[in-house]
C-alpha positions in Angstrom: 20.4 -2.9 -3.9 23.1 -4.8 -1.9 24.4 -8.1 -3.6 25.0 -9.4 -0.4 22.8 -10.4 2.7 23.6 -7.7 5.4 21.6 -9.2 8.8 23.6 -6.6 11.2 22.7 -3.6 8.9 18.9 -4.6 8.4 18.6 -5.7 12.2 20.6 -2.3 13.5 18.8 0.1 10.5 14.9 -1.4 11.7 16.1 -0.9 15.9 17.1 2.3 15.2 14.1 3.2 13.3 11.8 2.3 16.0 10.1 0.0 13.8 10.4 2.2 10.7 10.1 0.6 6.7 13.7 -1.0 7.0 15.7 -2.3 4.1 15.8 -4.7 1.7 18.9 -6.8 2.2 18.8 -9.5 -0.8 21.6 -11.3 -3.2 20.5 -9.6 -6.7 17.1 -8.3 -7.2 13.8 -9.1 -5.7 12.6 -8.3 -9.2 14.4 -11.5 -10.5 13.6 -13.4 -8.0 9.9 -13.1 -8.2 10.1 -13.8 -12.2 12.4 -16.6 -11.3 9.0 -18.4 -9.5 7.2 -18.1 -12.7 5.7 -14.7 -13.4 2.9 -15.3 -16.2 2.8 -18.9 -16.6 6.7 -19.8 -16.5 8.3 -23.0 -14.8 8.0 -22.4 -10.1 10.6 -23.3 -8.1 10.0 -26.2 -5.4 8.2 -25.1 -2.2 10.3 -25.2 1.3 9.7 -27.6 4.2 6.1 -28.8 5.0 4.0 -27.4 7.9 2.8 -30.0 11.2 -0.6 -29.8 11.7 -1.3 -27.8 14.9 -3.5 -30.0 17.6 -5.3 -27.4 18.6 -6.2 -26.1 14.5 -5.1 -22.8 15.2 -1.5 -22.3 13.7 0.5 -24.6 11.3 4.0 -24.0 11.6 7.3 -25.7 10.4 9.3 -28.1 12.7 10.7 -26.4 15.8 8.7 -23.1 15.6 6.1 -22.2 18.2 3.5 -19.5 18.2 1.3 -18.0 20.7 -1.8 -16.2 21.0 -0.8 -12.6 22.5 -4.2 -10.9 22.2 -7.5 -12.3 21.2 -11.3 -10.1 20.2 -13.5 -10.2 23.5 -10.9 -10.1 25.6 -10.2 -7.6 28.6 -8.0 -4.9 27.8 -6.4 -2.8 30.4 -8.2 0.1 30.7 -11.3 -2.3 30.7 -12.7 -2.6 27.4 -13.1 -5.4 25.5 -10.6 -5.7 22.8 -12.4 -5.1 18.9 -12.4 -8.1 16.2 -11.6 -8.1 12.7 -7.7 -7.8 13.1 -6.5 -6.6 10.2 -2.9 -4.1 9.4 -0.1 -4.2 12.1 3.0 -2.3 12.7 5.6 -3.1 15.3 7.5 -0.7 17.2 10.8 -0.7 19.8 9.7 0.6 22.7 11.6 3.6 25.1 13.1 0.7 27.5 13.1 -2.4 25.0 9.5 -3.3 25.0 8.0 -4.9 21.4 4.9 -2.1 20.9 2.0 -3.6 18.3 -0.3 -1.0 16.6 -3.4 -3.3 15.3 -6.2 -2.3 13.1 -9.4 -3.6 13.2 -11.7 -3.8 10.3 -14.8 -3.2 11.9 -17.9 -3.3 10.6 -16.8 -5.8 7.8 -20.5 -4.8 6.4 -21.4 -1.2 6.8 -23.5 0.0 8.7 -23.9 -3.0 11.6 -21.4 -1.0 13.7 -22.1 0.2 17.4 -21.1 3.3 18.4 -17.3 4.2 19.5 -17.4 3.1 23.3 -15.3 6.1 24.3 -17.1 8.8 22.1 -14.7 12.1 24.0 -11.9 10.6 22.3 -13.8 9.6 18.6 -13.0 11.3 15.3 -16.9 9.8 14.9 -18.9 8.6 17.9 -21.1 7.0 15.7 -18.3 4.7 14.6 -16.2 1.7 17.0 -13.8 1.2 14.6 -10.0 2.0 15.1 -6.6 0.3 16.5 -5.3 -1.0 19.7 -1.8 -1.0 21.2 -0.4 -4.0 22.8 2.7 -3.6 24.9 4.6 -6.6 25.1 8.1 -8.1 27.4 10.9 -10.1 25.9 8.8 -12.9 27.1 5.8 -11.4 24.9 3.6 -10.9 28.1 1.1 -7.9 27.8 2.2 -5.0 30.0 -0.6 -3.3 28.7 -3.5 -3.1 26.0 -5.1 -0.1 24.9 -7.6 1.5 22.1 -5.3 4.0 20.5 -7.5 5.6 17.8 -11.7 5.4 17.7 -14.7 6.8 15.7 -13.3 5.2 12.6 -14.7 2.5 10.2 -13.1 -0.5 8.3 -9.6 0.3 9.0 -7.5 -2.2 7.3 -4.0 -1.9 6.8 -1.6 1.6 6.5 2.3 1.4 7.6 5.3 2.4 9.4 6.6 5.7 9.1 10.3 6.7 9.2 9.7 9.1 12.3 8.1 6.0 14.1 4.7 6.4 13.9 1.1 4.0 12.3 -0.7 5.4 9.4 -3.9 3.5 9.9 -5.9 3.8 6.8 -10.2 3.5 6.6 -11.3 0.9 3.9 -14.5 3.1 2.5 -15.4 6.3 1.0 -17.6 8.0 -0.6 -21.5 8.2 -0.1 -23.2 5.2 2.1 -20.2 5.3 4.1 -20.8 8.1 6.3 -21.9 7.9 9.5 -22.1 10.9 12.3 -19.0 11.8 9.9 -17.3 11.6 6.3 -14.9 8.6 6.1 -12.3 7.0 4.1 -9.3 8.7 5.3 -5.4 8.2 6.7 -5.0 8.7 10.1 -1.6 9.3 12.0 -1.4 7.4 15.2 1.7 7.5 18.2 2.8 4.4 19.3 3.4 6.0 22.4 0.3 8.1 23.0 -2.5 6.9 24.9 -5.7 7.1 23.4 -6.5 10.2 22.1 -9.0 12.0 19.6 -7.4 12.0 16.4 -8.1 13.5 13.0 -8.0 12.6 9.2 -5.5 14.1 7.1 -7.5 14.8 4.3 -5.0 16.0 1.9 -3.9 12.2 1.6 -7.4 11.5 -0.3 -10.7 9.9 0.5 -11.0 6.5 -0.9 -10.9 2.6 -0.3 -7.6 3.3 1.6 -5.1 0.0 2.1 -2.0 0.5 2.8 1.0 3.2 3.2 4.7 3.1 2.5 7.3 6.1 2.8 10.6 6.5 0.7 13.4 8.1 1.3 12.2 11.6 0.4 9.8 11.4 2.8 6.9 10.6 0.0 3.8 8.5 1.0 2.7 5.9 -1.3 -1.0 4.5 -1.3 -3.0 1.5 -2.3 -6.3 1.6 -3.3 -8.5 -1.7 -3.0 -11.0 -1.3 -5.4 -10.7 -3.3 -8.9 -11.1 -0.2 -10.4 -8.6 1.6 -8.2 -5.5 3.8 -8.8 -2.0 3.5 -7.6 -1.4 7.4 -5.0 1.6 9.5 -3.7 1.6 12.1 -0.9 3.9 15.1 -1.0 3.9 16.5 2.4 3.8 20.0 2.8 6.4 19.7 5.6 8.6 16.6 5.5 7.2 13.8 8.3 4.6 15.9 9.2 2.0 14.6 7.1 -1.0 16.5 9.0 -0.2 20.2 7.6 -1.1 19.4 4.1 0.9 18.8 1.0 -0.2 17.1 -2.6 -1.8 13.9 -3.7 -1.5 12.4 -7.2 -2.2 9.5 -8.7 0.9 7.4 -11.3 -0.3 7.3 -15.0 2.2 5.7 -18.1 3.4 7.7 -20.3 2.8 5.4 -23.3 -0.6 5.8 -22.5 -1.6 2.2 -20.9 -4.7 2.5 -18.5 -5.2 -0.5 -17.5 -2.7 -3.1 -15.8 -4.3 -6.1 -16.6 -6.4 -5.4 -19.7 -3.4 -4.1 -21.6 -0.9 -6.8 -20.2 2.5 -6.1 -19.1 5.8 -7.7 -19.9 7.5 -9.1 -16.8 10.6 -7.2 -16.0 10.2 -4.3 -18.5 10.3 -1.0 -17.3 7.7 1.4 -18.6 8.4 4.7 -17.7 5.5 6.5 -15.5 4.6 10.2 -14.7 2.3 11.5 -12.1 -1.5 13.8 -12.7 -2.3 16.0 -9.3 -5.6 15.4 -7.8 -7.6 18.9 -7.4 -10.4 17.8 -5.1 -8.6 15.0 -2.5 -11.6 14.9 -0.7 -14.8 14.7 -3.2 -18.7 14.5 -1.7 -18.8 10.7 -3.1 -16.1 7.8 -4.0 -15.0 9.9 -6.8 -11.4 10.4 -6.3 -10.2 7.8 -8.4 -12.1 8.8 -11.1 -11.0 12.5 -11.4 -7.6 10.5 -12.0 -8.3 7.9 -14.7 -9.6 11.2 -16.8 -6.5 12.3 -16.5 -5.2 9.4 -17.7 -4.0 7.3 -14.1 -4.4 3.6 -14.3 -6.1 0.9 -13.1 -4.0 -1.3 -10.7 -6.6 -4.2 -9.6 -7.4 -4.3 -6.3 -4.0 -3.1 -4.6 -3.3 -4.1 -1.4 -0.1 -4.5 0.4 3.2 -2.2 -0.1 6.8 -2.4 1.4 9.8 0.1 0.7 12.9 -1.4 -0.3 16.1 0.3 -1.3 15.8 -0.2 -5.2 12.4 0.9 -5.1 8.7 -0.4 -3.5 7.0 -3.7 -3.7 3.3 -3.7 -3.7 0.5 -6.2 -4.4 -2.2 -6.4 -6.6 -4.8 -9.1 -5.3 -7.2 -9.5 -8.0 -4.5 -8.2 -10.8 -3.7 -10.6 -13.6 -5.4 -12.6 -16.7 -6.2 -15.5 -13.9 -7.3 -12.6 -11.7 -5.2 -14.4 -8.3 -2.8 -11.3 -8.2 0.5 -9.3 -9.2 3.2 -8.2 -7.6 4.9 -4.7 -8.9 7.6 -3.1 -8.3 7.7 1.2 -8.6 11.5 2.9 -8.9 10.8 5.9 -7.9 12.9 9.3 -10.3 15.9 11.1 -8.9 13.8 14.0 -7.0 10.3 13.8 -5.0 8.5 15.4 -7.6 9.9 13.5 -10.8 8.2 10.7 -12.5 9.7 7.1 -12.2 9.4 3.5 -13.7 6.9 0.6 -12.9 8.0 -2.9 -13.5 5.7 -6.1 -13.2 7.7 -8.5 -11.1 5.0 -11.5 -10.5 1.4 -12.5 -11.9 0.0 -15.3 -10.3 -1.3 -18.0 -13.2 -2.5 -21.3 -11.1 -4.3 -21.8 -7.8 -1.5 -23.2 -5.0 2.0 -22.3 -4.7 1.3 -18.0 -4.1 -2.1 -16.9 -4.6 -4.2 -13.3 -3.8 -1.1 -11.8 -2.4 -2.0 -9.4 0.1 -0.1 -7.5 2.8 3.1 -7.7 2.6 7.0 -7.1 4.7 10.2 -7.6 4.6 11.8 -10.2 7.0 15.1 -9.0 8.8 17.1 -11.7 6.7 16.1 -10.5 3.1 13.1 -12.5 2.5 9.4 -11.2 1.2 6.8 -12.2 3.4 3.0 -12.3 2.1 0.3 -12.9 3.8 -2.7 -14.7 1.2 -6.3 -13.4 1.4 -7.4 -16.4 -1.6 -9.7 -19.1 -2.0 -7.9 -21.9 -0.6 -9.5 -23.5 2.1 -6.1 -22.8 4.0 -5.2 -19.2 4.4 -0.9 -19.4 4.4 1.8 -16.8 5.2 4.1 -17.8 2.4 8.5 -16.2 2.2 10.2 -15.7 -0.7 14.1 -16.0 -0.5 16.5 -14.4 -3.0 17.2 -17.4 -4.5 13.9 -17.1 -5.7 11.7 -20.3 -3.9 8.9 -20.0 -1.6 8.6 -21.6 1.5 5.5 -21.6 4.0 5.4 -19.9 7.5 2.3 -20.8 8.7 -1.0 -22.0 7.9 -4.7 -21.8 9.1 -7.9 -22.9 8.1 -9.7 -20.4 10.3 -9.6 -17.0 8.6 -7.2 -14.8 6.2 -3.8 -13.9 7.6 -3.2 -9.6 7.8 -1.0 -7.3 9.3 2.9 -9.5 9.6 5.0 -7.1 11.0 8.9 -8.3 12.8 9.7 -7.4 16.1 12.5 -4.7 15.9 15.2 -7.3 17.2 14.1 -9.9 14.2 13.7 -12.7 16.3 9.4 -12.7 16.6 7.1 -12.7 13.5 3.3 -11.3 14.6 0.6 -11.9 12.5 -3.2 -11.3 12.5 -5.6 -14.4 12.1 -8.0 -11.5 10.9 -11.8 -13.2 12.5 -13.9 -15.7 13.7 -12.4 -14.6 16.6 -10.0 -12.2 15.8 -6.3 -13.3 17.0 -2.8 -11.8 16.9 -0.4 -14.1 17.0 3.5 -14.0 17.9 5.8 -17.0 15.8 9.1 -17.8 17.0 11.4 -20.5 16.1 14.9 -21.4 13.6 14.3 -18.7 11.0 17.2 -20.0 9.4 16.2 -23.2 8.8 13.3 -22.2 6.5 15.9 -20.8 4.0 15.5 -23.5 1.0 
């Protein structure tokens, strides 16, 4: 990692990416500055500038920011159809002449099986299913040129990520039996940006399980999340590098002093403990099974893991449930010198106490060098929350409506979107002096 805060670097390496991972440019490491906030009960830095309530109890955001509503559930999209609720996972992409291109997921049905069938069944991995993601093509101004479905037939998909080669892995939230429908589900599903809607297939070599979310390193490897409190932490080995359809291998990480559980057996913040990887035989089992073929092969339980970002000394991801208080963890895996070697896992932040960061849950990082997490907790409001290098937190934005999901950065850095994920669905585009929230 860079002990320096590189903006040009981070701005030009995410634009040239076409919305891809992006870097990590921070003072020290992001490691630190988590366990400077407190990790496991130790004294939190002071909290950044206060949010203004929003008149209209959408969107509370600091002094001199602004946000606006760029797409809404039940509205009319361009090919006619009304757009789907539950917003969930979002990646943002730089279009072929400028344009800001959103991919959204939406978890629908939140409560299997009250789902209609996909309105344009040609084009559905399941006609029995509606769920799927949208594109939203948007102007500097961040008007909709156009608004599209851009992957159907699938259920509960919730988050995913941004591949290197500039493309969404959106991921299903289910598996195993009672999740079936006209088809098996609980699969990754690899979906172009620029591509109108089309009928789309699983990549079943990834696994079947209570997908979350996706992020690629350098060697082209795809890690995955599994939200399920009894879930394991995945990588991918493609076959082919970035062509993740023609198969490849799917393991799950396990310790090599034996630990099997990351909140029973606690951790000590900051300490690496070396980790090795057990191959899964069967990445696509008859029931929600995968998981367990890897604990008996020694993988561990990582509590309900969510969110995951790549960053160049390693990759962040969140544990929502993790933690003695059971309000989340934040780790950090350093990956070994080749794709195939092992690696280390550090624990970088357990939340303790209700309030300042709680339920962490999808995560990125900002073009400046800050973490941004997006809370799924039990606070009546739901916040987006940074995290500079210095190591305080600071709030984005605030509502009382529904949990935050999906932030994603537009590739010139200047818009933050966001997903207010129900009651209706919303995305939402933030501008405003980033600088000033810096604490």
């Amino acid at each position: 990692m860079t002990n320096t805060l590189n903006r040009r670097g981070f701005l030009g390496a995410v634009a040239g990416a076409a919305g891809a991972t992006g870097a990590l440019a921070m003072s020290g490491t992001l490691a630190a500055t988590l366990l400077s906030l407190g990790a496991c009960g130790g004294p939190r830095q002071t909290l950044g500038p206060g949010l203004t309530p929003d008149p209209n109890g959408i969107c509370d955001l600091p002094k001199g920011f602004s946000y606006k509503i760029i797409s809404q559930a039940g509205e009319v999209m361009s090919g006619g159809l009304e757009v789907p609720g539950y917003h969930d996972g979002m990646g943002a992409f730089k279009g072929p002449n400028g344009e800001t291109i959103l991919v959204r997921n939406h978890e629908t049905p939140l409560f299997f099986p009250k789902d209609p069938p996909s309105p344009v069944p040609d084009m559905a991995y399941d006609p029995a299913s509606s769920g799927g993601t949208t594109t939203i093509w948007l102007d500097d101004a961040l008007n909709v040129i156009k608004h599209h479905l851009s992957l159907t037939g699938t259920i509960r998909n919730c988050a995913g990520g941004i591949t290197p080669w500039g493309t969404w892995v959106s991921c299903e939230e289910a598996g195993g039996s009672g999740w079936e429908m006209g088809k098996r589900h609980g699969y990754a599903f690899e979906v172009n940006p620029l591509d109108p809607l089309k009928k789309i297939e699983p990549i079943k070599a990834m696994g079947r399980f209570n997908h979350e979310a996706i992020a690629v390193d350098g060697n082209g490897t795809v890690y995955e999340t599994e939200d399920d409190m009894n879930g394991c932490f995945y990588r991918y080995i493609p076959r082919v590098g970035g062509r993740l359809a023609e198969g490849g291998t799917l393991q799950a990480l396990k310790f090599t002093d034996g630990r099997l559980h990351t909140t029973d057996e606690p951790m000590q913040p900051g300490q690496p403990y070396a980790c090795d990887w057990v191959t899964i035989d069967e990445p696509d089992p008859e029931d929600n099974t995968l998981r367990r073929e890897a604990q008996s092969k020694g993988a561990a339980i990582f509590v309900r893991g969510e969110g995951i970002v790549t960053a160049p000394d390693g990759l962040y991801f969140t544990c929502t449930q993790g933690g003695a208080a059971g309000i989340g963890q934040v780790f950090k895996y350093i990956p070994g010198d080749s794709a195939d070697a092992g690696g280390q896992v550090m624990l970088v932040f357990e939340a303790t106490t209700p309030g300042a960061l709680e339920k962490p849950d999808n995560i990125v990082i900002s073009p400046w060098g800050d973490l941004i997490i997006c809370e799924d907790c039990d606070l009546t409001s739901q916040r987006l929350v940074g995290l500079t290098p210095e190591g305080k937190l600071y709030h984005i934005a605030a509502t009382d409506i529904s949990e935050w999901a999906g932030a994603c950065f537009s590739p010139d850095g200047k818009t933050l979107f966001a997903n207010i994920q129900k009651d209706p669905g919303r995305t939402v585009a933030i501008r405003g002096p980033w600088e000033s929230l810096r604490v």
